[in-house]
Structures are given as structure tokens and as C-alpha cells.
C-alpha positions as CSV (number, residue, x, y, z in Angstrom):
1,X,114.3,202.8,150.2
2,X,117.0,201.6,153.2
3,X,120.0,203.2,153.1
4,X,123.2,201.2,151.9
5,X,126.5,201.3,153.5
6,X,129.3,202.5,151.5
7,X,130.8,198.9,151.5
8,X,127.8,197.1,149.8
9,X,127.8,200.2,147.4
10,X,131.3,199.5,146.7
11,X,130.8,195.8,145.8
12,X,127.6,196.6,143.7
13,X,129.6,198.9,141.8
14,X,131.9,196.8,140.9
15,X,129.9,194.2,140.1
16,X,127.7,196.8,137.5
17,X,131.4,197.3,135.9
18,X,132.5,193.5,135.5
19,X,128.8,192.9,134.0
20,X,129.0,195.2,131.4
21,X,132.5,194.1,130.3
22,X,131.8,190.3,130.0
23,X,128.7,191.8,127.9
24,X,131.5,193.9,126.0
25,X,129.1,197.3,126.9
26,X,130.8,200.2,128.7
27,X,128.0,202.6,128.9
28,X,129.6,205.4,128.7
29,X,127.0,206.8,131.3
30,X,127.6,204.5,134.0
31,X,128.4,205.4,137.6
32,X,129.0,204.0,140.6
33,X,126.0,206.1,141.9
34,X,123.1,203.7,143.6
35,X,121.0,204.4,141.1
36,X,122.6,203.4,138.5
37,X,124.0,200.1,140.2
38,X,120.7,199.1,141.6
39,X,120.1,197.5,138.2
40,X,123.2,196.0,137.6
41,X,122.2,193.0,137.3
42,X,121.0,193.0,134.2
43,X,123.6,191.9,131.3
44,X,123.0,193.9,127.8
45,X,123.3,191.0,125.3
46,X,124.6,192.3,121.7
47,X,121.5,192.4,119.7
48,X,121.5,190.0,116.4
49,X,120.4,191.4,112.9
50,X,117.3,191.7,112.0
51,X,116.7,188.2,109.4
52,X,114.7,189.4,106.2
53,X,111.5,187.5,105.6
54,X,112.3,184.3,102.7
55,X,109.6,184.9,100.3
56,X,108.1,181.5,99.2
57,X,106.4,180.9,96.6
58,X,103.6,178.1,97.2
59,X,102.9,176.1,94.0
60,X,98.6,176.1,93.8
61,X,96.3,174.1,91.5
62,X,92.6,174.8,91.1
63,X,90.5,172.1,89.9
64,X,86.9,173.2,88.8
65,X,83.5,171.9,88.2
66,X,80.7,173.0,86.5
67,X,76.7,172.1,86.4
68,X,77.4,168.3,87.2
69,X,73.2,167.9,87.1
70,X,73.5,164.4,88.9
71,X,75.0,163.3,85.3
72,X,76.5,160.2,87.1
73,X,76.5,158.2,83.8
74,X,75.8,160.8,81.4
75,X,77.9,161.6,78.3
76,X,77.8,164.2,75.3
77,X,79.4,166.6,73.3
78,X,81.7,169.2,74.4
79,X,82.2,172.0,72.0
80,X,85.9,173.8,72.4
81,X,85.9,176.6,69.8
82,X,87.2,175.2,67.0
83,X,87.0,171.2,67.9
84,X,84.2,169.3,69.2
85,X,85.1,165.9,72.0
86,X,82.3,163.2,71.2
87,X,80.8,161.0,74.0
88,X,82.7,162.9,76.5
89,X,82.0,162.2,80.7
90,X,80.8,160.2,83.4
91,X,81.5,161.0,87.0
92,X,83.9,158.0,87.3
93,X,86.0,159.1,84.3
94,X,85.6,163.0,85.5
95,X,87.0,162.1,88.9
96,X,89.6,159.9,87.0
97,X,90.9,163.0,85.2
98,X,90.7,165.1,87.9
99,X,93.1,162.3,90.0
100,X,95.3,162.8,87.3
101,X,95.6,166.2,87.0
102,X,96.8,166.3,90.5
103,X,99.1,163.8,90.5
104,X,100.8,165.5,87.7
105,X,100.9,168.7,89.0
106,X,102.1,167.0,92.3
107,X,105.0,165.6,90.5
108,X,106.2,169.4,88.8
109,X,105.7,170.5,92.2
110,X,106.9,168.3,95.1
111,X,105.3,171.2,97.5
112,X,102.1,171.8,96.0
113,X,98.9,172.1,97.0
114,X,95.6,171.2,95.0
115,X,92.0,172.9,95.9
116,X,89.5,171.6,94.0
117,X,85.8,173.7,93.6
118,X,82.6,173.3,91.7
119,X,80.6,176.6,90.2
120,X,76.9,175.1,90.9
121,X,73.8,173.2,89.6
122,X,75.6,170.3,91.1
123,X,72.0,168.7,91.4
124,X,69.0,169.4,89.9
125,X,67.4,168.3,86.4
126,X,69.9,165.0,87.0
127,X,69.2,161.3,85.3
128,X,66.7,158.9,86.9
129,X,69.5,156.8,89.4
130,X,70.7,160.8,91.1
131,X,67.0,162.6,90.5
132,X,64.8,159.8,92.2
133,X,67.3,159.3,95.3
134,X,67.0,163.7,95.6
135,X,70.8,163.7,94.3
136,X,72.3,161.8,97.4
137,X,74.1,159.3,95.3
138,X,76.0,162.4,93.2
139,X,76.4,164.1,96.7
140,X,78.4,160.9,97.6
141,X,80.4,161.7,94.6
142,X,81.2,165.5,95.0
143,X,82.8,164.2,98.4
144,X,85.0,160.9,96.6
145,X,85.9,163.4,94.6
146,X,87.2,165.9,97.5
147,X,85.1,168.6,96.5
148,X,85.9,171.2,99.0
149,X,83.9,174.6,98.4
150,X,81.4,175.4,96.3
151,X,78.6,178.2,95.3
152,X,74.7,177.3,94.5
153,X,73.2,177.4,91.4
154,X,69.6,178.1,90.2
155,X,68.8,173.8,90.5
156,X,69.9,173.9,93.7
157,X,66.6,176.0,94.8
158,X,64.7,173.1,92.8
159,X,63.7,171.5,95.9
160,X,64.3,174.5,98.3
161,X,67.9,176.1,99.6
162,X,66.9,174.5,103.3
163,X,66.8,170.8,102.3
164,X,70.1,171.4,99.7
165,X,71.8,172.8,102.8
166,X,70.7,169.5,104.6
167,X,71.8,167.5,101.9
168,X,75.0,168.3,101.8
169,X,75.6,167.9,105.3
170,X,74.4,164.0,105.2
171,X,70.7,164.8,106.8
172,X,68.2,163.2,105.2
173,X,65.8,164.8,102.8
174,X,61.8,165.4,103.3
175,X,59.8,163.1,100.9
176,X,57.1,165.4,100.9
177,X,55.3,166.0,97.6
178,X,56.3,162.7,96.2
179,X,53.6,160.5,95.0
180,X,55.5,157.7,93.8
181,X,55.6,155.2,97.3
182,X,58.6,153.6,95.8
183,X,60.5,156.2,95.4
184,X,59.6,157.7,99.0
185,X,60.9,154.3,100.3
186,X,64.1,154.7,97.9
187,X,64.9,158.0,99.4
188,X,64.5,157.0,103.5
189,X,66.4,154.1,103.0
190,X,69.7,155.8,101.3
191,X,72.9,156.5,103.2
192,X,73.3,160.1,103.0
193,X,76.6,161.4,103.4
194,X,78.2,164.4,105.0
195,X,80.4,165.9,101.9
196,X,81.9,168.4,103.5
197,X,81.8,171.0,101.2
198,X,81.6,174.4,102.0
199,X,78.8,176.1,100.2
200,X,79.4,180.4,99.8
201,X,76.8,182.3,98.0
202,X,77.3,186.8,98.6
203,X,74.5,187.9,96.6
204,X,71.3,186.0,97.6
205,X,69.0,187.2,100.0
206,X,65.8,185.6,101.7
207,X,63.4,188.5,100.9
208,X,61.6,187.5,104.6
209,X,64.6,187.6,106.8
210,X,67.0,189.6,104.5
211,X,69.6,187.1,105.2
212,X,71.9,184.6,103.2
213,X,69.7,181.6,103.4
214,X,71.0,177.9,105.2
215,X,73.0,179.9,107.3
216,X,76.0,180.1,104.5
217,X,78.5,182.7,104.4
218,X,79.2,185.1,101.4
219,X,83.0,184.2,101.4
220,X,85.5,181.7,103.3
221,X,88.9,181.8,103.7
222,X,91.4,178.8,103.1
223,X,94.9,179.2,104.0
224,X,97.1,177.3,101.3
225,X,100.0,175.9,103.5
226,X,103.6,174.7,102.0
227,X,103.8,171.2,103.0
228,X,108.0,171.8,103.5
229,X,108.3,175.2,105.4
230,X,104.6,175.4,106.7
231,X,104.6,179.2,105.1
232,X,100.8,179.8,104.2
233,X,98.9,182.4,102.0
234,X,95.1,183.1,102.8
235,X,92.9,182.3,99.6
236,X,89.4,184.1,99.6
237,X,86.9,182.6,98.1
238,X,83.3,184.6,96.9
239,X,80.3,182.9,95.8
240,X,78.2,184.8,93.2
241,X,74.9,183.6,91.2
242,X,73.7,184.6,88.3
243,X,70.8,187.4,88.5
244,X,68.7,186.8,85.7
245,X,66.6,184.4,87.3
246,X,62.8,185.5,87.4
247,X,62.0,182.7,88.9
248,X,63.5,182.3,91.9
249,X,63.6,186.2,92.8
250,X,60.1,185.5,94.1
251,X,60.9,184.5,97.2
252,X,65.1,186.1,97.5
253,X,66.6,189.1,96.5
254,X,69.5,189.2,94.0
255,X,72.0,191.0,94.2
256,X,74.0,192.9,91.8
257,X,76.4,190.5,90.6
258,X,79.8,192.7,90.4
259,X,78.9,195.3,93.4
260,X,78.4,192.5,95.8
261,X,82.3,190.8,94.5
262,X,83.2,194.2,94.8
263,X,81.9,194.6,98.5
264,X,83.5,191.5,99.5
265,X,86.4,191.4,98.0
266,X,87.4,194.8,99.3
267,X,86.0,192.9,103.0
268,X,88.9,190.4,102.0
269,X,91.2,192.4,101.2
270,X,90.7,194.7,105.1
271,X,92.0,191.2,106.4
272,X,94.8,190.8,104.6
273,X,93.8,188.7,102.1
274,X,94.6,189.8,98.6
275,X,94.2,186.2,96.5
276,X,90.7,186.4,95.3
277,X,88.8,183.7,94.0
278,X,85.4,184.0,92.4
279,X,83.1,181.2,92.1
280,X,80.2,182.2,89.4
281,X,77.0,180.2,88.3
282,X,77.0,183.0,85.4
283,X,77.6,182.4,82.0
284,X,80.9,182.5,79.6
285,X,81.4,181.4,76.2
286,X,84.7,180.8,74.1
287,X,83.9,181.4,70.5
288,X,86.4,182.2,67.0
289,X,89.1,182.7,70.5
290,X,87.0,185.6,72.0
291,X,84.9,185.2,75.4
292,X,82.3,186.6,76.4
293,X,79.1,186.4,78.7
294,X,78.0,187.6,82.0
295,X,80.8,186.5,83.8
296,X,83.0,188.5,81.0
297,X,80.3,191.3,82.0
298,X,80.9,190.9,85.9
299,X,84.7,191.4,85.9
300,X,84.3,194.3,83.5
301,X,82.1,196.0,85.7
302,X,84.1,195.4,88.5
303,X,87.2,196.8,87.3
304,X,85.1,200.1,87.0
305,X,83.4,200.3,90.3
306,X,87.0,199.4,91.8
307,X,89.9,199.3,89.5
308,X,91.9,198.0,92.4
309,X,90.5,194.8,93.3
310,X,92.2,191.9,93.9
311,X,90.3,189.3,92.2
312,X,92.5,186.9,90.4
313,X,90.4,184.0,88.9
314,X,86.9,183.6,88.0
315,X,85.3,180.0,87.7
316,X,82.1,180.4,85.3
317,X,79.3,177.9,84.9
318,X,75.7,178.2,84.0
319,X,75.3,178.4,80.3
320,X,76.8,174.5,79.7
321,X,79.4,175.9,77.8
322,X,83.4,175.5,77.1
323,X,85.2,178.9,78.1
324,X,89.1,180.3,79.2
325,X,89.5,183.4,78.5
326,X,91.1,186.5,80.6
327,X,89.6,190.3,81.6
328,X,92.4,191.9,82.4
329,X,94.9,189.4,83.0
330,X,92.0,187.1,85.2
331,X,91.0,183.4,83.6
332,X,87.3,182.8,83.4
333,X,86.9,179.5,82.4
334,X,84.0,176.8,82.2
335,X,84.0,173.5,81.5
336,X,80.6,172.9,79.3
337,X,78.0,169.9,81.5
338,X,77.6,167.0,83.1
339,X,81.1,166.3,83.9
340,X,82.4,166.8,80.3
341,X,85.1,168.7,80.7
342,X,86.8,170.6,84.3
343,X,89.0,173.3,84.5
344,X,92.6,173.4,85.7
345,X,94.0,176.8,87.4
346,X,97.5,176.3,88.2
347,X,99.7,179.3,90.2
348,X,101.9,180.8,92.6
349,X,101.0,182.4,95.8
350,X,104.0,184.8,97.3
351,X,104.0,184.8,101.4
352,X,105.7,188.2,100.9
353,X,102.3,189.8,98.4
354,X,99.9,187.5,100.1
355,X,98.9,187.1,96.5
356,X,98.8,185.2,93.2
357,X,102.0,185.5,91.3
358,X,100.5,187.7,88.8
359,X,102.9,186.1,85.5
360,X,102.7,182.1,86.6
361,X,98.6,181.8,86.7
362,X,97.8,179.4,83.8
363,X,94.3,178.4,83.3
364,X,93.3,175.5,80.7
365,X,90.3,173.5,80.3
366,X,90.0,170.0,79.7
367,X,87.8,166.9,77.8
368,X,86.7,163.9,80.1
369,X,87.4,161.5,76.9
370,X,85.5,158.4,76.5
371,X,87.1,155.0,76.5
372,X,87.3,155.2,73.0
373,X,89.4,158.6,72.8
374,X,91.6,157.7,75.5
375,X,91.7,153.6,75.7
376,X,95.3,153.7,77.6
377,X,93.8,156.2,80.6
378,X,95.5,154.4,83.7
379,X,93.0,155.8,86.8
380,X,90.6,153.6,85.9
381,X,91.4,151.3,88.7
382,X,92.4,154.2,91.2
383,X,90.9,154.3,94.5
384,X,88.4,157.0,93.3
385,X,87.2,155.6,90.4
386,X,86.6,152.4,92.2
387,X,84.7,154.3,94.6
388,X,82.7,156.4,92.3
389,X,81.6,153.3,90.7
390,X,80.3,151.7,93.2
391,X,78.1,154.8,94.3
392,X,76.7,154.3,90.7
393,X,76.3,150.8,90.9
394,X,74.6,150.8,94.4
395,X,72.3,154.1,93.1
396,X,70.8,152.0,89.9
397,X,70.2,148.6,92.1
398,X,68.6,151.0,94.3
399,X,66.1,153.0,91.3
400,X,66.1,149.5,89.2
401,X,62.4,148.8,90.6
402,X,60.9,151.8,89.6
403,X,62.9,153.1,85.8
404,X,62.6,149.2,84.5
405,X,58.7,149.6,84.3
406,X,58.0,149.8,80.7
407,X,55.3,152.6,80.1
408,X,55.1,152.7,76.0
409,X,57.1,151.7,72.6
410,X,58.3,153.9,69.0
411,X,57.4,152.9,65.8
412,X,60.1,150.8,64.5
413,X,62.1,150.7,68.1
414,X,64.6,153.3,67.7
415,X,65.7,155.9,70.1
416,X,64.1,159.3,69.5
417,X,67.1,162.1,69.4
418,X,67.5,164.9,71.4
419,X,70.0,166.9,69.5
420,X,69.1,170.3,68.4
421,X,68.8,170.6,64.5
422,X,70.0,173.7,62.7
423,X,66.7,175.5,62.6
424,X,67.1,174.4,66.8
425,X,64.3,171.4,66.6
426,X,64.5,168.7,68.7
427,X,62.2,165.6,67.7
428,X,62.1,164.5,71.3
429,X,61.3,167.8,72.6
430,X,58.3,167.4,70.7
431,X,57.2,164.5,71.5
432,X,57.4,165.8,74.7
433,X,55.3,169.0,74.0
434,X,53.0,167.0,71.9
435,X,52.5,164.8,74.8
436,X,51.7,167.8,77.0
437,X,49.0,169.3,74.6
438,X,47.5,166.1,73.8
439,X,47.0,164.9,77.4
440,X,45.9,167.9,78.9
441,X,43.1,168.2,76.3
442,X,42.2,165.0,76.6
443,X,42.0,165.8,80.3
444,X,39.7,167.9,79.9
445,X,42.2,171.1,80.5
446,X,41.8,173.5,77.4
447,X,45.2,174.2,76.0
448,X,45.8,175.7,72.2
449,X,49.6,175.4,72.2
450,X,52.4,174.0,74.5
451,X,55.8,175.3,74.5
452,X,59.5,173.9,76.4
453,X,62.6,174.9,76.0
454,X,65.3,172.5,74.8
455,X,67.0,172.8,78.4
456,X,63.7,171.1,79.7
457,X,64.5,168.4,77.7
458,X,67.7,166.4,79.2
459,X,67.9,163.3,76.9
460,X,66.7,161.3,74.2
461,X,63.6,159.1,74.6
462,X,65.6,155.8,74.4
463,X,64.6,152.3,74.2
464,X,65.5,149.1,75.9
465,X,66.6,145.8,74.7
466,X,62.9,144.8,73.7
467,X,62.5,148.4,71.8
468,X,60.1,149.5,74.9
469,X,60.7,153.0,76.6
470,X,60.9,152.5,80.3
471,X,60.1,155.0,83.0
472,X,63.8,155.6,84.1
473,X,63.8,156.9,80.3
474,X,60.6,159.4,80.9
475,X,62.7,160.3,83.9
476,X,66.0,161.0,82.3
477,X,63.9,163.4,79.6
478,X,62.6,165.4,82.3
479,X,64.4,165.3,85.3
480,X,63.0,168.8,86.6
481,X,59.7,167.4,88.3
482,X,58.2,170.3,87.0
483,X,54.3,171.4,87.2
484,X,52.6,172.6,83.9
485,X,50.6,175.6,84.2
486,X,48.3,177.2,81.5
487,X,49.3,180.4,80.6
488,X,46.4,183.2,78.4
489,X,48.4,185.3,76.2
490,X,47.3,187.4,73.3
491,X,47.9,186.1,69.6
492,X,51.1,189.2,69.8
493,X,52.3,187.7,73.4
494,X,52.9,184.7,71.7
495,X,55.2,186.1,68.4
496,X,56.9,188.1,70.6
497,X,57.8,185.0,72.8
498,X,59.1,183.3,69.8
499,X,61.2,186.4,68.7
500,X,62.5,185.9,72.0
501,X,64.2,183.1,71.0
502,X,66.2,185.0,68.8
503,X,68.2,187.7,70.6
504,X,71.7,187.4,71.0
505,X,72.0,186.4,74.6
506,X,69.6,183.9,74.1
507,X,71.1,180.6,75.0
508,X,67.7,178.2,74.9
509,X,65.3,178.0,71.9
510,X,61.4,176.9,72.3
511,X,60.1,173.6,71.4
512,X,56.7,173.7,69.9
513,X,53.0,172.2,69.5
514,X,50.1,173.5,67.8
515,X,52.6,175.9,65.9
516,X,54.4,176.8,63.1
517,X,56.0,180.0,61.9
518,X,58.9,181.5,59.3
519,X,62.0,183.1,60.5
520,X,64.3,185.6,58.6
521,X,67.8,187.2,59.1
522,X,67.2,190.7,61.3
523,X,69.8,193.6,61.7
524,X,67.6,195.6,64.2
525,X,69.6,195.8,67.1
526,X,69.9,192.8,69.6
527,X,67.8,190.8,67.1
528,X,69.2,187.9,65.1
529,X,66.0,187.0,63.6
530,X,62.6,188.2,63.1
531,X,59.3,185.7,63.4
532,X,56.8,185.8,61.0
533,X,53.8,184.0,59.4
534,X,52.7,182.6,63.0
535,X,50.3,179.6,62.1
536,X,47.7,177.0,64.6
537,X,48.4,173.5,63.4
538,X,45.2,173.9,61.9
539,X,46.7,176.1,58.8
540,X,45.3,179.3,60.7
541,X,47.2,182.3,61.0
542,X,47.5,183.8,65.0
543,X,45.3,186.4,65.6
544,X,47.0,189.3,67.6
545,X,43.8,190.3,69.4
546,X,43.1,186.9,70.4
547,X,43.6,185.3,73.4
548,X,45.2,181.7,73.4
549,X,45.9,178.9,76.0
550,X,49.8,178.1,76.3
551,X,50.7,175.3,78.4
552,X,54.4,175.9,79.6
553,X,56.4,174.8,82.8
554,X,56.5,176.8,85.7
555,X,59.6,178.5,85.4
556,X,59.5,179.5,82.3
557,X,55.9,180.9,83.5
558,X,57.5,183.1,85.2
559,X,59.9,184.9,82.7
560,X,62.5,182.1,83.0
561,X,65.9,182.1,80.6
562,X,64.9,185.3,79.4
563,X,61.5,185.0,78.4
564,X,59.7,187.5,79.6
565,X,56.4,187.5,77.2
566,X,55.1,185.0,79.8
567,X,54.5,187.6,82.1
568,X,52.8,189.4,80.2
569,X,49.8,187.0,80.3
570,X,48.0,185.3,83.4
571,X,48.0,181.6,84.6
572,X,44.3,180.2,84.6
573,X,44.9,176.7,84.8
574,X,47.3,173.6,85.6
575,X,48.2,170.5,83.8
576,X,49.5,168.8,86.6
577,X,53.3,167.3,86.4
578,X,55.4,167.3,83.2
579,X,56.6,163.4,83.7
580,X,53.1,162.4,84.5
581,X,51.4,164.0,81.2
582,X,54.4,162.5,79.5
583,X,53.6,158.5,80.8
584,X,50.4,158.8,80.3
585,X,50.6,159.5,76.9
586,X,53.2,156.5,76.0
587,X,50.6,154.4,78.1
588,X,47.8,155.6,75.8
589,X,49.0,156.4,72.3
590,X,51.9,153.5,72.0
591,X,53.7,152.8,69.4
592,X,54.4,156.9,69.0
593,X,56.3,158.4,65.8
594,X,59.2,160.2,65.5
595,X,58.1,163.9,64.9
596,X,59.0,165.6,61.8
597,X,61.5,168.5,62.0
598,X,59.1,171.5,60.2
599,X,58.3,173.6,62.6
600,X,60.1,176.2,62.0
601,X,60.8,177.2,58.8
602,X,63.9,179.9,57.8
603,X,63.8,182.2,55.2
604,X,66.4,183.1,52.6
């Protein structure tokens, strides 16, 4: 360093000492030494207190769908407990609602923020003007209706994980496999959209690769911003299916349900995010104010492999049916099918917890009314419900050519019903299985019985204006597009099948041809009923030994909604499709009759 005359050090001194009094600092260590004056310069501002973090709390509304299934027009019954809603849905009333919803909550809550989510089966087993344009037109309507994450369900493997994945990102679905050249032409010329909706799934594996399949994540994360002070909170968001599909773990892996929310959540929490939501295509069911189910089951189980997770809500779907309830303090709610009902999660996220404000989540679920219930519903000239409409409108021009073919007529022109009696019969269920046993036999395929569940069965077989049932009817019935193998089975295969039906998680019950049996009241354990005095059509009782020809779908083949006696036997032959068995019989055996509910026959 150059030396410094005494002068210069003089002035630099002195200088140091005015510094630090216009800063109002005398360090009591100062000197006049070169040292110290070298970095004199520098001016010690007073330092200002330290301001404690504000904690906001951002106002957050959840708005959930459940197992759409393309219903774009659809409408039904939506059990709630204690009180049933008539005639409830449609897409364009759904989306109404869910308008609504928001703009009320917007109004209580000048800052909020709505996220709205769907728990699966969007598409799959849809009506004719969704199913035969591969579910682009409700696609269109998931994005009008600002559908912004999402988890698969077991329909959306219907036509393979790959081509939903392309689906909902506006490409253009293969048309392979299709044998009607109408419909192929229907498909290629739709505008498919990109929805942009985030699809998470954590517990599905391809059993090839051992990855996630369509390159979609196990969780994202959304940060929920305050549109006044721009103060955000991270919201995590896991994607679970249901495991108790025997079907599609063929080809994937599944994944325990509550270790893999369990893995991820605690990934989730490692970033700092502590609000947890869990989108579940598994099962929950409000009944005499208790809920239960396999979402009920999930969060259980969870709390036991880690008691101190940080999920907060669970949106159910999967069984079809009405649900809020809490497990420990978290809603699970469901919203029944086909766009009867949604759910409504509204809460408060703290920037200080980076959570939900345990005491101000509320959770309720919610009827799409029909006209009728709700004449004075204002959103039916909204923006949405405009739009929804004419996706609807545009869809059946688009299908008009092919479901307006008339294929057959009923005796005396009346629709055929597809509602379950009590003893769980549906008379166009079996037509349906009537039609499958008959036409394969006359095909030359040899089948004893054929059995469906009532979830294969979407509608009732309807007529038109001239009491003729058309092929967009056929299609609404079965929507699946499934093949109909022939299952052997032993005489005791097939009673334990229909004891099957009759367990407490149960939530399908068989339709029958060639068949007929008693059922009685059982106490022995997870049995509600017991099968007996199994008869042929014929008046012959069902030999045990014996073995029979069972002509089924394909997943139910394979051990589908729980019924495993399927597997027990071996596929030696195939029917060919379940909607072509099904024209050819209106075609061939016009005017039909409305089956007889006898069946099945309960005992005392």
C-alpha cells in the first residue's frame, strides 16, 4: 500500500468523524488510525424494523365433477340420502350451475379464486352424439366449462390411455377398429379441441415401461393467487384410481391406493406445499347421514401409515353415487352421474400455514334441477350455456345420419325401461341379454346363458315419433363398444357368480337369460343374500358338475366390478360386438315384447 502523508491522514480522519455524525453513529471504536479511516466512506444508515409477515387469508372454491360419461343430454335421478331430485342434468344446465356457483361465491368474496376439477370417467360408455364422435364433442365441453385438472377413470382406458391423452390435447383420434364408414368419416371431420386440462394419475403404472403412462404426472401444483395483494398459497393436487379393476391390471400395475397419496403427499409437503387435494375415481356413498366406501377406506388408511399428512379434501367418483361426508375433519364428496349433481368446496388458504384454514372448509353437494324444478334459473342465456349448446347442437347434426336409421319396433310402441326393480331387474337389460343369447345361437356360436350387469346397460330402449327404435337408441343402451366372449363355467361357477351379486360392496347386480333362481336373506358374514334353486329356462335345475356356455362382455370376463367367478372358467369362444348382436336382433325379431320381471325370485 503507498504511504500517506500526515496531511491527507488528517483530512481522512476527519472526514471518517463528520460521516459518522450526520449518520448519528459514533463508534465508540473509531480512530484516526489509517486503518480505520481507509473505509470512511461508507455511512452506517440506522437500520429499520424488521415488518412482520400480513397473513392473508385467500378465499378458495372447489368445483367438482364426477363420471360425466359423455351424458351431454342425459338426465336421471339423483339420490341424496333421504330425498331423491327427478330428471336432474344435462351438460348445459351442469355448466349453468356451476357459473352460478362462482358468481356467488365471487360476490361473498370480492378476492376469491374458483378452481374447478373433475374425478374421472369423463368419457366412456357416453350417449350416441359423445360415443360415435370418440367423446370430442363432451371434450369441447369440459374446456367451456373451464375444467382445469383432472384424474382418469377406468373409461378412459376404453379406447387406450395414449389416444385419451391425445384427446384431450385437441389431436385427433385413430379410427381404427371402426366398421361403421359413417362414423369413421364423422370422427376425421370433427374439430377437436385442446381443453387444457391437466390430467394427474400417482398410482398407475404401464407394466412394460413401469412408468405413468401419456407422459402425465402423479401430482401438479397450482398456486392460488389473491387477485388484490398478489399473496399466493401452493395447492397440490394427487390423482388416485380406484384398484379394484381386474380388467385393466392386465396391461398396468395398480398401485395401492392410500400408500401412493401417502408417498406423494409427503413429496408435497418437502416443497412446501401443505394444502392437499385428492382427486379419487374410488367410491363413496352417503347413506341414513353416514359415508362410507373406498375413498372412506383410503383416508382411513392413510391416517395410519402417516397420521401427519396434510391432505385436506378428497373428491370421490366412481360408484355414480351422492356423498359429503368427513374422515377426520376432510370432505369426501361425490356428485352421483352424468352431470346430475357437482360438488362445491369452499375455504381459506393462510400465506402464513401455507394451508387450508382448517375451521372455514365447507363442502356441499348440489342437484343440476331440470327446468321444471328450477323454471326461474337465470344462466340459461349465459355465455357458457350458449356455448355448451351449440357443441350439442353441432354433435347431433353431426351423428343425425347414422342414430336416425330405424333398426326394429316394440309391441305396442312404448319405451322399454331401464330402471332397476326391487328384486334389481331391468326389462331392458334383458332384452338386451336376450338379444345376445338368441343371436349368437342363431349364429351358430353355442351359448346356454348370457349375463350383463345393469351398468352395461346405459338407457332405456326408447322409441321415436313413429314408435320405431332407431340405432342412436341401440347406441345410447350400450355405449361401451364392447366384445362378447363365451365364457365355460361349471354349474357351481355360475351360483357362486350370482351370490356375487349379493355381497355388501357390491354396487352392480347381473341381468339374466336362460336363468332363474330364489334368493333369501343371509347373515353369514359379507353376505346379504344367499342364491338358491338355480334353474335353465328350460325348468332344469343347474348341475354343479356341469359345464355351461356363459356369454358375458369382456370386462366382466375378466373379474370386472367384483366378479371374480368369471375367472374361474376359460373363454372358448366370441360373439362378436354387443351393439351388433343387439341390431341384428331388432332387425330380425321386430315387433319385440317387454320382458317380464321374474327372474329372480326372493324368499320370505
Amino acid at each position: 500500500m503507498a504511504s500517506l502523508s500526515g496531511k491527507t491522514l488528517y483530512i481522512l480522519g476527519a472526514l471518517g468523524c463528520l460521516g459518522a455524525v450526520a449518520g448519528g453513529l459514533m463508534s465508540p471504536s473509531s480512530s484516526l488510525s489509517p486503518q480505520s479511516t481507509a473505509y470512511a466512506k461508507k455511512v452506517t444508515k440506522k437500520a429499520k424494523p424488521v415488518k412482520k409477515t400480513k397473513n392473508v387469508q385467500i378465499p378458495v372454491q372447489f368445483l367438482g365433477i364426477n363420471d360425466l360419461h359423455g351424458g351431454l343430454q342425459a338426465t336421471g335421478k339423483l339420490f341424496m340420502d333421504s330425498k331423491t331430485i327427478e330428471g336432474a342434468g344435462t351438460v348445459a344446465r351442469l355448466g349453468g350451475y356451476l357459473d352460478q356457483a362462482q358468481t356467488s361465491f365471487k360476490k361473498a368474496h370480492a378476492n376469491g379464486v374458483t378452481v374447478r376439477v373433475q374425478s374421472g370417467d369423463m368419457v366412456g360408455a357416453s350417449p350416441a352424439n359423445s360415443a360415435l364422435l370418440d367423446d370430442g364433442p363432451t371434450l369441447s365441453t369440459l374446456k367451456a366449462m373451464n375444467v382445469k385438472v383432472g384424474v382418469i377413470g377406468n373409461h378412459e382406458f376404453d379406447h387406450g390411455l395414449s389416444q385419451y391423452g391425445n384427446l384431450v390435447n385437441g389431436k385427433k383420434p385413430s379410427t381404427t377398429g371402426i366398421k361403421n364408414p359413417q362414423q369413421v368419416q364423422a370422427i376425421k371431420k370433427y374439430p377437436f379441441v385442446k381443453t387444457g386440462m391437466q390430467i394427474v394419475i400417482a398410482n398407475v403404472r404401464d407394466k412394460k415401461t413401469n412408468k405413468i403412462p401419456a407422459n402425465w404426472k402423479p401430482y401438479t401444483i397450482k398456486k392460488i393467487t389473491d387477485p388484490k395483494t398478489k399473496a399466493t398459497v401452493k395447492v397440490g393436487y394427487i390423482g388416485i384410481l380406484n384398484t379394484n379393476l381386474p380388467g385393466i391390471a392386465k396391461n398396468y400395475k395398480l398401485l395401492n391406493e392410500a400408500k401412493t397419496i401417502a408417498k406423494y403427499d409427503k413429496q408435497l409437503r418437502a416443497k412446501g406445499v401443505k394444502a392437499i387435494v385428492v382427486l379419487g375415481h374410488t367410491g363413496a356413498v352417503t347413506q341414513n347421514g353416514k359415508t362410507t366406501g373406498d375413498a372412506v377406506n383410503d383416508l382411513k388408511q392413510l391416517n395410519k401409515i402417516d397420521p401427519k399428512n396434510s391432505v385436506d379434501i378428497f373428491f370421490a367418483g366412481h360408484s355414480h353415487q351422492y356423498a359429503n361426508g368427513r374422515v377426520k375433519g376432510v370432505p369426501v364428496v361425490q356428485a352421483g352421474m352424468q352431470g346430475r349433481g357437482y360438488a362445491n368446496i369452499t375455504a381459506k388458504l393462510s400465506t402464513k400455514t401455507h394451508d387450508f384454514v382448517k375451521s372455514s372448509v365447507k363442502a356441499k353437494v348440489s342437484p343440476v334441477f331440470s327446468v321444471k324444478d328450477d323454471p326461474t334459473a337465470t344462466f340459461t342465456k349465459d355465455k357458457t350455456v350458449k356455448k355448451i349448446n351449440g357443441i350439442i347442437a353441432d354433435a347431433n347434426n353431426r351423428v343425425a345420419p347414422i342414430i336416425n336409421t330405424e333398426v326394429g319396433a316394440i309391441a305396442g310402441g312404448k319405451t322399454i325401461s331401464n330402471e332397476l326393480s326391487n328384486n334389481k331387474e331391468s326389462a331392458a337389460a334383458y332384452v338386451v341379454v336376450d338379444a345376445q343369447r338368441t343371436t349368437a345361437n342363431e349364429q351358430n356360436h353355442q351359448v346356454d346363458f348370457a349375463v350383463t350387469s345393469n351398468d352395461s346397460i346405459r338407457s332405456d330402449m326408447n322409441v321415436n315419433a313413429a314408435g320405431k327404435v332407431t340405432l342412436g337408441t341401440l347406441y345410447d343402451m350400450q355405449p361401451y363398444g364392447n366384445s362378447q366372449p363365451i365364457v365355460e363355467m361349471t354349474g357351481k361357477d355360475i351360483v357362486d357368480l350370482l351370490n356375487e351379486q349379493y355381497t355388501k360392496s357390491q354396487l352392480y347386480f347381473l341381468q339374466i337369460s336362460g336363468l332363474t333362481y330364489k334368493y333369501s336373506p343371509s347373515t353369514t358374514g359379507d353376505q346379504l343374500f344367499t342364491v338358491s334353486d338355480v334353474k335353465t329356462a328350460k325348468g332344469d335345475a343347474i348341475n354343479p358338475t356341469q359345464k355351461y356356455h356363459v356369454l358375458t362382455n369382456d370386462y366382466l370376463s375378466t373379474g370386472g366390478d367384483g366378479y371374480a367367478a368369471f375367472t374361474h372358467g376359460a373363454i372358448v369362444d366370441n360373439a362378436g360386438q354387443d351393439i351388433d348382436l343387439l341390431t341384428t336382433y331388432l332387425q330380425t325379431h321386430s315387433p319385440i315384447t317387454t320382458p317380464k320381471l321374474d327372474r329372480k325370485v326372493p324368499l320370505a
